[in-house]
N, C-alpha and C positions, 0 to 999 in steps of 0.2 A: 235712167235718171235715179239718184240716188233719195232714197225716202228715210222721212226720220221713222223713228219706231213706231209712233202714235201713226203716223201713215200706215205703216207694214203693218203693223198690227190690227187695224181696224180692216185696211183690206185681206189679211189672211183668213179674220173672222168672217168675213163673206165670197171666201173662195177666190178671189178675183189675183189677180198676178201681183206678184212682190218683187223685189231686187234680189233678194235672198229671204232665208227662212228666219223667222224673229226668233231671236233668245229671251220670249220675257215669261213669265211666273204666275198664274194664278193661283198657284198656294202660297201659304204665308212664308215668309222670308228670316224668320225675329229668330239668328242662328246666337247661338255666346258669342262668337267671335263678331258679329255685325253688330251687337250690342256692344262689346270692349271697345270696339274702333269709333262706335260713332257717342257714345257716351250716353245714349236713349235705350236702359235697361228695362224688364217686366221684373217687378209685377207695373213699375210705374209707366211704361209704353201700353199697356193694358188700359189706365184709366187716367190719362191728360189725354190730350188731343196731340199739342205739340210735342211730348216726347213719341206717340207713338207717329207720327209725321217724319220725325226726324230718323226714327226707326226703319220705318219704310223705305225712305228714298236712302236710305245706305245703301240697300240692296244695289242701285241705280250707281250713284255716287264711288262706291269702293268694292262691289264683286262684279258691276256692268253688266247686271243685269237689266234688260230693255224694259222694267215696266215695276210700278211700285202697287203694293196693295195692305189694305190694314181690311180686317183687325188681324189679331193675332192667333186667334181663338173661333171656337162656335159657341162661346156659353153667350155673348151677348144680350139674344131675343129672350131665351128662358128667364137668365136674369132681371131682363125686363116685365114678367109679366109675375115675378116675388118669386122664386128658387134662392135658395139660397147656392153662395159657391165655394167653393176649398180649394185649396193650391196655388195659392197668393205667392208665389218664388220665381228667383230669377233663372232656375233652369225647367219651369213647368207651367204648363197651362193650366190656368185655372179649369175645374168641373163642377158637376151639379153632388152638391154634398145633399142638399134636401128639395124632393121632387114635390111639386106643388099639386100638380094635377094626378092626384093620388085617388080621389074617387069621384063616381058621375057628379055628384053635388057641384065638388070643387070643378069641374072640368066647365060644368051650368055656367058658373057663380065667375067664370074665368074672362077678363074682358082684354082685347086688343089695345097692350101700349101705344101710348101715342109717340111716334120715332122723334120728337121733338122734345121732348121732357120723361120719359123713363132710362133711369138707370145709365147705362154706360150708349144707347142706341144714340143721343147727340154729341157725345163724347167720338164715336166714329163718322158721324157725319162732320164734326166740323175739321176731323183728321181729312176727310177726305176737299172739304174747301181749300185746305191749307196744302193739300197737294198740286189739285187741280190749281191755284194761284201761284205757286211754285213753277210744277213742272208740265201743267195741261195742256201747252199747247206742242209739245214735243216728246211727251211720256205719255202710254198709257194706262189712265189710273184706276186700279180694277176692287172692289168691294167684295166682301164675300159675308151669303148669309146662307143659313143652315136649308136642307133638302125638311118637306114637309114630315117626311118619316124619322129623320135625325132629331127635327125639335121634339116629336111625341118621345122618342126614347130619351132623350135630355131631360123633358119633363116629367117625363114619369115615370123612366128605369128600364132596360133594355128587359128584364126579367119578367117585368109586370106585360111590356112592349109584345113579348114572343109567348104572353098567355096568351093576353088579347086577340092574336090571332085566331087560337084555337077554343077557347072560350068567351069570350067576350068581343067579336070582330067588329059590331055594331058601336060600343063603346069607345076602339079604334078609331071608325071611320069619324066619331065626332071630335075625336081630338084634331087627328089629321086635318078634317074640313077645319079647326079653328088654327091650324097650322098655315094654312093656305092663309087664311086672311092676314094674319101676324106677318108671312114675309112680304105679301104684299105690299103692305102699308109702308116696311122698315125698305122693302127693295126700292120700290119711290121714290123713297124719300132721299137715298141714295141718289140715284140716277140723278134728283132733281139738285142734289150737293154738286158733282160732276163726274161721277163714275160713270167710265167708260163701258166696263162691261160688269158683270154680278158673275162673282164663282159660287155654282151653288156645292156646297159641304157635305160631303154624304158618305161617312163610315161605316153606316149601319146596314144596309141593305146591299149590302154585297152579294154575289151571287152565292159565296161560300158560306152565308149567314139564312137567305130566305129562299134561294133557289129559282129557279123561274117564273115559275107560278104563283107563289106568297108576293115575288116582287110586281105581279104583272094585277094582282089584285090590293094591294097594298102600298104600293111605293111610287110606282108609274101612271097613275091616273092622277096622283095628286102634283105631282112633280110636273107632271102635264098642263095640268090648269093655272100651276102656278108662274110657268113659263110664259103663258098666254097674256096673263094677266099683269105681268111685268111691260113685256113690249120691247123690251131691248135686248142688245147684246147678251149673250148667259152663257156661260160653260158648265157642263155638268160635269158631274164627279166622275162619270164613266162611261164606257164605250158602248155598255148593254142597252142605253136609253134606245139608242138606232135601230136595235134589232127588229124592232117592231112599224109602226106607224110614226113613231114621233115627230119626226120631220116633216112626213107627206103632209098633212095638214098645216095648213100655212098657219094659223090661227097660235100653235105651241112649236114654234119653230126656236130650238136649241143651236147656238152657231156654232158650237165646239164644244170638244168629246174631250176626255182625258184619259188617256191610256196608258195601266201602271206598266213599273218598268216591268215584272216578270207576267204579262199578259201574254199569253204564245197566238191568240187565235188572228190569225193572220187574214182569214176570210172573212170575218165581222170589219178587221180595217180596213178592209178593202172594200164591204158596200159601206161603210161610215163614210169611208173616204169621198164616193161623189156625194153627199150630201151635208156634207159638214167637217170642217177641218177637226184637226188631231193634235191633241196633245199628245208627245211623245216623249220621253225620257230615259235616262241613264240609271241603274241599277247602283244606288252606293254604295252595299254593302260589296257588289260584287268590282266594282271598277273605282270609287273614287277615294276609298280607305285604302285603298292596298296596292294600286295598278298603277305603274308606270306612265309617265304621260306620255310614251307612244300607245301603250293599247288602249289608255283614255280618248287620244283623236281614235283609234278606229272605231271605238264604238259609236263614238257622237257620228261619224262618217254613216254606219249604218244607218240610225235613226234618220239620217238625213236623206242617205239614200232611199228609204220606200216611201219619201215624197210627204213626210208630214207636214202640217204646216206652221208646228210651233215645234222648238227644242226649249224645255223647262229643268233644271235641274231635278232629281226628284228628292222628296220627301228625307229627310236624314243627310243628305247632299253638305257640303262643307269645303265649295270650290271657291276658288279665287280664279275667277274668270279673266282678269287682266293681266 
């Protein structure tokens, strides 16, 4: 029997059998060309609800991709809690130009937005009503909000971020714990708009950036709790979450992994694999700029073949799917 996407997709995120593997997206979508075609440009998809709505479901509408997601960006939260941001353009995302939580004081004195009236945070919830009223019963409508260790380095500078570890690690863990509470509120409040599943953002805590161990004391317990305390559906940035416990406890259970296109370790996907599906993806620099669209199927073929349970364009990606 043949399932819409919001079917396949909700059961892929729990493992269970599909008709095929879903093509849909939990990173952002907001390419030039999706912007020319659908006429919902950034910076102004950044900050109305309806242009970034209409932005969204482009992705759905004219590349066919199975699933729509706002925001655009991770500066959201930071911006909510007074950062200032830079890079208001229509071929860049905005960033944190002035970091807020710059000393213990400020970090004290620092209170949890309300997802209802701070900044651009109801600005993406009502993107996300105006999806889920749209396309909810037959798309899946996916939100995404920053990893606990992401918003410390947003707010307070990846430099300041990777003293703190080796000086100041006690200063860290209070940002972080006020990290946890921030996305909780904003993840909520999400879910309770009608997102489907929370991508959680996480560029900073790469294995190439902290390593094992910085991550496994820094990045992963918070990411843990934060998970827990969501409840729902969540994808994390990366496949490393698994390598450990995350899963076994029911309590922080992550439904899906994302795994970049040049990740080689084939035996981490493989215990990922029985405990949480996979994101998996195409390499753009290496196939979708340059490559024929025979050796484009085989790659996608590959992916397909070691049994993921999502194919996402990746990152930089500029296909036209139909």
């Amino acid at each position: 029997m043949k399932m819409s996407p919001k079917e396949r997709f909700e059961a892929a995120m729990r493992l269970a059998d599909v008709d095929r593997v879903p093509a849909a997206s939990p990173v952002q979508t907001g390419t030039i060309p999706l912007m020319q075609a659908s006429g919902a440009s950034w910076p102004d998809a950044h900050r109305e609800p309806e242009k970034m709505a209409k932005l969204a479901l482009a992705a759905y509408e004219i590349a066919g991709i199975e699933s729509v997601r706002v925001p655009f960006c991770g500066t959201v939260e930071v911006e909510a809690i007074g950062c200032e941001l830079d890079g208001w353009q229509s071929d860049r995302q905005p960033s944190t130009r002035t970091y807020l939580l710059k000393s213990e004081e400020m970090i004290d004195k620092a209170q949890v937005p309300d997802p209802h009236t701070s900044a651009r945070m109801p600005v993406v919830i009502k993107s996300v009503k105006i999806l889920n009223d749209k396309v909810g019963k037959t798309l899946p409508v996916m939100a995404a909000i920053v990893s606990p260790f992401e918003f410390a380095v947003r707010s307070r500078g990846m430099d300041s971020v990777m003293r703190d570890i080796f000086t100041k690690p006690n200063l860290l863990r209070k940002v972080l714990d006020f990290a946890v509470k921030v996305e909780t509120e904003y993840g909520k409040a999400l879910y309770e708009a009608g997102a489907n599943a929370l991508f959680l953002i996480d560029g900073s805590s790469q294995f190439e950036v902290l390593g094992p161990k910085l991550y496994e004391d820094f990045s992963k317990p918070y990411t843990k709790t934060l998970i827990g305390n969501l409840g729902g559906l969540t994808i994390s940035a990366h496949m490393r979450e698994f390598n450990t416990d995350t899963r076994q406890d029911g309590r922080y259970r992550c439904n899906c992994a994302k795994r970049r296109s040049f990740c080689k370790d084939r035996r981490s996907e493989e215990q990922v694999k029985k405990r949480a599906a996979i994101v998996g993806n195409v390499d753009p620099p290496e196939v979708s700029l340059w490559a024929l669209r025979k050796r484009l199927k085989t790659k996608l073929r590959t992916v397909l073949n070691r049994e993921l349970m999502f194919w996402r364009p990746a990152a930089g990606s500029h296909l036209k799917l139909r």
